[in-house]
N, C-alpha and C positions, 0 to 999 in steps of 0.2 A: 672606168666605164660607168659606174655608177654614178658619182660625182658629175658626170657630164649628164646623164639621165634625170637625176634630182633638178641640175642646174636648167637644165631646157624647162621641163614642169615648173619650174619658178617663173621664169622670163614668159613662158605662156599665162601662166596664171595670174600673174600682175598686168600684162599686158592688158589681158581681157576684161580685167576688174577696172585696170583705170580708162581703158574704151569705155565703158558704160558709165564710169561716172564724168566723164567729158561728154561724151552724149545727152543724158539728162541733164547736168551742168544747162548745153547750150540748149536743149529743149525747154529749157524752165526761164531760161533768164531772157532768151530770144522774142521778137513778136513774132506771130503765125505770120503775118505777111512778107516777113522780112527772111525767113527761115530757109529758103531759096539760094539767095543772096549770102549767107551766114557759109550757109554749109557748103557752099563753093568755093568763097576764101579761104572756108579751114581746110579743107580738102587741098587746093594750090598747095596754104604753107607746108600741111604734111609733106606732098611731095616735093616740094622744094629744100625741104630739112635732111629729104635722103642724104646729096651727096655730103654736109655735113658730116652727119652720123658714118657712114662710112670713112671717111677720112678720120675721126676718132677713131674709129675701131678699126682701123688699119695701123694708126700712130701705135694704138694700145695693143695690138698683135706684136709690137716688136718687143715689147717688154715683158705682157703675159700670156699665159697656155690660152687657148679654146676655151677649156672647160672652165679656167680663171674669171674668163668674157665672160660668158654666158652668166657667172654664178656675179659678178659682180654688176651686171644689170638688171638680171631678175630681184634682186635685193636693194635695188636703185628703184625699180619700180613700185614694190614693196611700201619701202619709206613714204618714194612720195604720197602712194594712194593714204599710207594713215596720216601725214602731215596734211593732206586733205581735208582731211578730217572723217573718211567716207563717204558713207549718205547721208550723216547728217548735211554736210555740203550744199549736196541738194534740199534736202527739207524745207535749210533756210533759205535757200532761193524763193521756192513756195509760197513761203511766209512772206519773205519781202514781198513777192506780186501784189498778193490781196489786199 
């Protein structure tokens, strides 16, 4: 149970780290005019990547636990945000603008 408790806290906490740096990301690199437009399309692809994602984690239900899931996404997450690089990420967005 705990394992499963840790693992949820991870997949939350990555998730929400790398929501904000995809957000800033597109607020930085977007024009205000265009932001409208932007954030519509990203929104469609999110929901159109659902039933992918599910059919992964259906495939990967057959071969790992729950709490396997969960702990091997939240740590999937994890990665990518530091392969990121972070905020730095952003920063240099910024920089490029100006």
């Amino acid at each position: 149970m705990e394992l499963l408790t840790l693992s949820m806290f991870c997949v939350g906490l990555g998730g929400g780290i790398l929501n904000v740096v995809v957000g800033g990301c597109m607020m930085a690199a977007v024009p205000q005019e265009k932001m409208g437009r932007i954030s519509g399309l990203n929104a469609a692809v999110m929901e159109a990547s659902m039933p992918i994602g599910s059919f992964l984690c259906s495939a990967l239900a057959l071969a790992l636990s729950v709490t396997q899931i969960f702990a091997l996404f939240g740590l999937c997450t994890i990665v990518f945000y530091v392969l990121l690089g972070g905020f730095r990420f952003v920063n240099a967005l910024n920089i490029a603008r100006e």
